[in-house]
N, C-alpha and C positions, 0 to 999 in steps of 0.2 A: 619590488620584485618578488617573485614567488619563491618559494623555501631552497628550491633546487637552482634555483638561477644564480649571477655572480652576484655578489654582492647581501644575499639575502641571510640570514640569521639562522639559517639550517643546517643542518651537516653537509661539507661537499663531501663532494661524489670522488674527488680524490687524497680524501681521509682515510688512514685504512681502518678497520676495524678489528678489534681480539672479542673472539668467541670462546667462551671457557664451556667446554664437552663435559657431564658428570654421566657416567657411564653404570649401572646398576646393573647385576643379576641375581637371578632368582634363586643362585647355590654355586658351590665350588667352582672358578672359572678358572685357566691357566691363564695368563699373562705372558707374552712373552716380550722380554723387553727391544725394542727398535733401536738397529743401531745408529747413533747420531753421525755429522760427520767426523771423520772422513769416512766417506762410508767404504766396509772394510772388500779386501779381493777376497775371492773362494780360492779355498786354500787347497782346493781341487784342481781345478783348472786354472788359475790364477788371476779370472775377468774378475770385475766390476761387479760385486752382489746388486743381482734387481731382483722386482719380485719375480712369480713367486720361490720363495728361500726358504730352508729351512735352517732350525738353530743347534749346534749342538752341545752341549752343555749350559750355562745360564751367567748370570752377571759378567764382570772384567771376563771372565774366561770361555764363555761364549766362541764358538767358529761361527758362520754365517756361510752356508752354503746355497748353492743354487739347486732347487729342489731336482734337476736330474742329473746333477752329479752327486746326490746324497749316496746312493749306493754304492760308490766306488771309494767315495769319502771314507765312508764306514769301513769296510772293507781295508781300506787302507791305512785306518787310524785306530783298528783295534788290534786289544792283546793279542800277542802269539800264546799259541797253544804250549805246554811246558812239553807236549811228548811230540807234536809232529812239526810244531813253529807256524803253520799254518792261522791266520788270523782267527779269532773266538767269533766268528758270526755268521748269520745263517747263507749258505752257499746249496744254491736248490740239485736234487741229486747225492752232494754228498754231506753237509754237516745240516743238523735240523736247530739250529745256535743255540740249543741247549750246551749248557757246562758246568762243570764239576771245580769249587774253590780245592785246591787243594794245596799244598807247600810248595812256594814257590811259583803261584801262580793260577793259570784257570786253565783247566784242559777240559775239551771237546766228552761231551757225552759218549758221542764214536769211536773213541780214544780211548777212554776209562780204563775197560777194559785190559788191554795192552799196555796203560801206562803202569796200572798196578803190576803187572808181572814184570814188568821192567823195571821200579823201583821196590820192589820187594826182595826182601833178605834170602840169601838162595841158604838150600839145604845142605847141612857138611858133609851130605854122604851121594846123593846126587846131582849137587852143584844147580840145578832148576829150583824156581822161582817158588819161595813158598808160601803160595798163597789157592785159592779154588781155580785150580783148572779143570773145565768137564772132561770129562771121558778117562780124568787120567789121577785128580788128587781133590779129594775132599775139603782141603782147606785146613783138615785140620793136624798141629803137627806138635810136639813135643819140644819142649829145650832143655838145651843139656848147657849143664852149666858150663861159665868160661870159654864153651866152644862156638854154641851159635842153635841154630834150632833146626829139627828132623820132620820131615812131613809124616803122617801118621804112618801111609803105606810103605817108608822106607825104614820104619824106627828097626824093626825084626831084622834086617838085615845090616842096617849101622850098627845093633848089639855083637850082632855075631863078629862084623871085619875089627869093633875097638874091643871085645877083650880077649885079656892079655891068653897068650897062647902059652900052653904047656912046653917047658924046657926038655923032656925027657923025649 
């Protein structure tokens, strides 16, 4: 009998075969690793990941999303802003996902701004924020000891209400 026939000395046809892939490039490639099973739900929408997906973060800790619910994923899985709570990423119109590491977190580029006068040490004689606000304070301000610090434009007038006043 011939090689493919029953009986013959050749590989059947209902042998399976393993193919081993070696894959080569020419410079830095990314990998991204395939999840095995079970294969995992989008933790978006909660179906059955097929392709095409994408990954978000890498090894064990990996999501697997479905490539159009990626932007909603994002959206809903990143940091809130520290000043407006608002997610940290890009929202076309209003935030451009630039942002600022700051204490206690990442606030919004479009924030900054506003968050520094809201967390800035107010002045003991005006009570506002002392830090550069245009049109109104320089930024720059004095401290007085044990009490707390004066913006430049208010120090002449905090001298005058704290000393001490004549008894006569």
């Amino acid at each position: 009998m011939g090689e493919n026939g029953a009986g013959g000395s050749g590989p059947s046809i209902a042998e399976p075969k393993t193919y081993h892939v070696q894959i080569c490039t020419l410079g830095p490639s990314k990998l991204i690793p395939v999840p095995t099973e079970p294969r995992p739900n989008c933790p978006q929408c909660g179906k059955l990941v097929k392709l095409p997906w994408v990954a978000f973060g890498s090894g064990l800790n990996a999501k697997y999303v479905h490539s159009e619910c990626s932007k909603a994923f994002q959206q809903s899985s990143a940091e809130g802003c520290v000043h407006c709570g608002a997610p940290v990423s890009k929202v076309e119109g209003k935030f451009s996902g630039k942002f600022y590491n700051v204490e206690g977190g990442k606030c919004h580029a479009e924030c900054y701004a506003a968050f520094k006068q809201a967390s800035a040490p107010k002045c003991i004689h005006c009570g506002a924020p002392v830090c550069k606000v245009e049109g109104k304070f320089d930024g720059r301000f004095m401290e007085v000891e044990g009490k707390g610090k004066v913006h430049g434009e208010c120090y002449a007038a905090y001298q005058v209400a704290a000393a001490p006043r004549c008894l006569h």
